[in-house]
Every structure is written in structure tokens, then in C-alpha cells.
N, C-alpha and C positions, 0 to 999 in steps of 0.2 A: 410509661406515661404517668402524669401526677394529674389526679383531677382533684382540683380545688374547690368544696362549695363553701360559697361566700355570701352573706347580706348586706347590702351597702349602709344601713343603718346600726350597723353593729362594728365597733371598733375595733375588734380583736382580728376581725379578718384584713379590713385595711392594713394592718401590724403586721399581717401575714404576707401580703402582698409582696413585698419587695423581696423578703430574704426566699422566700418559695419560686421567684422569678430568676433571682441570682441560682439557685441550687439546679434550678430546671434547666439553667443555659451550661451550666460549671457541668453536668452533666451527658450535655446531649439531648434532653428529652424532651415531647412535648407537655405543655402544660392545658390543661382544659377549666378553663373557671364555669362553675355550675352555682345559678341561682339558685338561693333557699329561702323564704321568706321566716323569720323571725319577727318574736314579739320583744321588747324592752319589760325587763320590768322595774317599774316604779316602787321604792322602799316610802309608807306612808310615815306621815310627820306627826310622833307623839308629841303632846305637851310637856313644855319644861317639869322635870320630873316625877312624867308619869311613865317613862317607859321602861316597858318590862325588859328582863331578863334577853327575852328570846329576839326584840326588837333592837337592841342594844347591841345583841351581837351581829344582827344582821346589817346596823349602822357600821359598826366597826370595819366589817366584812367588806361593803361596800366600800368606806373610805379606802381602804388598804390597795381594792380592786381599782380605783378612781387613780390612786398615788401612782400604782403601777403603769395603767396607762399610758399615765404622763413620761413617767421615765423613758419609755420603750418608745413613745410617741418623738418625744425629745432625739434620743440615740436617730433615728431616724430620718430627722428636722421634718418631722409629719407634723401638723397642725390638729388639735380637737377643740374647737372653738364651737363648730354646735349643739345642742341640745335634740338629741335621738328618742325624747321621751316621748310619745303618742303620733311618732313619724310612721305613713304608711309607704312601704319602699317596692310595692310592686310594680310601679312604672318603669321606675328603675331597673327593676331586674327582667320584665319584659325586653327592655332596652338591650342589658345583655343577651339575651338571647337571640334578637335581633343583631349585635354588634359580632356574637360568634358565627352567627347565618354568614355573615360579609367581610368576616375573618378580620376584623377589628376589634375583639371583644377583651384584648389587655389593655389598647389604647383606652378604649372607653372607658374600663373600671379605674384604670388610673385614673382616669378623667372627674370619671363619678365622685369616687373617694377623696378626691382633693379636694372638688368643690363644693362640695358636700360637706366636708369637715373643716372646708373652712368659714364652711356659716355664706357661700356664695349660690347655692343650689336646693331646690324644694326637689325632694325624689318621686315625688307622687303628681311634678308638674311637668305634662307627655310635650308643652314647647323647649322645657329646660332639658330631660329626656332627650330628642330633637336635636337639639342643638351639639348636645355631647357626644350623640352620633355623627352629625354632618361634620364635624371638626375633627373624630380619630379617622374621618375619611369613607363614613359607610354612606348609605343612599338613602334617603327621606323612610321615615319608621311606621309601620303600620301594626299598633298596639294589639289591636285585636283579632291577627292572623296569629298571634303571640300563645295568647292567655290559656288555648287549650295542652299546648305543648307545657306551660308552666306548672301547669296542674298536674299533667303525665309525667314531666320530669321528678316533680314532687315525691310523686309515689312511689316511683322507682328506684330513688336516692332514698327513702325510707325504708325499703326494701334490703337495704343495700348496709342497712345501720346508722344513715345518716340522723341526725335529732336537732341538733345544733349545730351551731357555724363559730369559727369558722373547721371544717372537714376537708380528713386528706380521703380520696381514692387510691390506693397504690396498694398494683400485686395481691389485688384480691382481698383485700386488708383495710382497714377502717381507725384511724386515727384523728383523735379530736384536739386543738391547739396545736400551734408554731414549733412545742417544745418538743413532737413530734421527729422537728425534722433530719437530728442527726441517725434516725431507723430508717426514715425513709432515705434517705440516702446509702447506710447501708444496704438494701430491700435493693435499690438500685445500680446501684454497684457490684451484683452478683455476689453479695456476702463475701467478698475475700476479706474485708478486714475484720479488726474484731472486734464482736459487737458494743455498738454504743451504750451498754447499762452499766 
């Protein structure tokens, strides 16, 4: 099994999504997407000239990370047209939990992630939530039978080495980013080939 945890406000797991669903089918395996709530962080804006050293390079950083997305976003024809800065995505990810309860829960983060990045979805609005459910096909969404399992999930995926998103589960093993996946696939293929490093 691959468990995948995800934030839908964070683009790197969107990016994850598709080749981690491709690998889980080319395989055989199930896939389990696991909500994580993440924060964005915001790089503050020095004045023309004043910025130091350490700020400069975390501009750079950022742009580089910003450039990349795009590329990978592009290779994909995924869309990043919203802005994820000071977005709360817990409805959202109650929503999956809900969407895995009723075994729809790749229909909906597709769902999520697309409308979401393409600047057509609030994640923190439980009619948009709603709607993303009734449409991959689940049954009317009740957020706050949710929120204690969110928090339990939390902690156990923490447990577990989770920190950040987007996270692989697999074989006992804990791997963070997409670039992960040609281990996880050896992991899953009982090691016969050799190994991916």
C-alpha cells in the first residue's frame, strides 16, 4: 500500500497526485490519501535596497522553488493560478476524510486540487467542500463528526515521521517529495531490481 499525506493548499502534493496514482495502478496497489494540515509561509518584502544577505537568498530560493513549480505544473497541464497565502484548508481536508469514509476520496482531491488551483474554490468554504463531495459521488458531508478523527489522524502520522506534505507511507518507511518515487516503487516490487540511487 502507498499512503499519501496531502494538503490541498500546498502545491507540491497536487504535483504528486497524478504520477503517485499512475505508479499505484502500474503496480497493483492501493493508494490511501491522508490529510495533513500545513501552514504556507510567506517571504516578507524588503525595501528596494535594504535587503540583507540572508533575505536575498531566501528570495532567490523562493523564486527558483516558484520557477519549478511551474515547470512540473506545465509537464502535467495542472494549472497554479491561486494564491495559497493565508488559505485555511481544513474543510477541505475534513472533506477528504469524509470522501475516504464513502470511498471517493481520489475523485474528490482531484476534484479539490483542480478547483482549487485554478482560482475556482475557497477550501475553508464547507458549501464548496459539499459540492466536491456530492459530485465525486459521496452523500451530503457532515464536518463535525470529522474534526476529532482529524486531529487523531494528525498525531499518528506525526508519530509516524510525518512533518510535512506532500508524504509517502510505504513498508514501514517514510519519504518526503514525488522524487521519492522511483524507491518506492522498488520497496514495492520486492527489491528484485536494482536499486534506484
Amino acid at each position: 500500500m502507498i499512503r499519501l499525506v496531502i494538503d490541498f493548499k500546498n502545491a507540491l502534493s497536487w504535483l504528486s497526485l497524478g504520477p503517485t496514482v499512475a505508479l499505484a495502478e502500474e503496480l497493483g496497489v492501493p493508494l490511501a490519501l491522508l490529510p495533513y494540515r500545513t501552514e504556507v509561509s510567506v517571504l516578507s518584502q524588503a525595501e528596494e535596497g535594504e535587503e540583507t544577505v540572508s533575505e536575498r537568498h531566501a528570495r532567490v530560493r523562493a523564486e527558483y522553488y516558484g520557477a519549478d513549480l511551474k515547470r512540473y505544473a506545465e509537464l502535467q497541464n495542472i494549472e497554479l493560478i491561486a494564491d495559497n497565502r493565508g488559505v485555511d484548508s481544513t474543510m477541505s481536508l475534513l472533506g477528504l476524510l469524509w470522501g475516504n469514509r464513502e470511498g471517493v476520496g481520489l475523485h474528490y482531491a482531484q476534484t479539490v486540487f483542480s478547483r482549487f488551483w485554478s482560482g475556482l474554490m475557497d477550501l475553508d468554504d464547507a458549501q464548496s467542500v459539499r459540492d466536491a463531495l456530492v459530485s465525486s459521488g459521496a452523500s451530503t458531508f457532515d464536518s463535525d463528526a470529522m474534526r476529532a478523527e482529524l486531529d487523531s489522524l494528525r498525531t499518528s502520522l506525526e508519530a509516524e515521521g510525518v512533518f510535512n506534505v506532500p508524504m509517502y507511507l510505504v513498508e514501514g518507511q517514510t519519504f518526503q517529495g514525488r522524487e521519492h518515487l522511483p524507491m518506492i516503487r522498488w520497496l514495492l516490487s520486492s527489491e528484485q531490481e536494482p536499486v534506484p540511487i
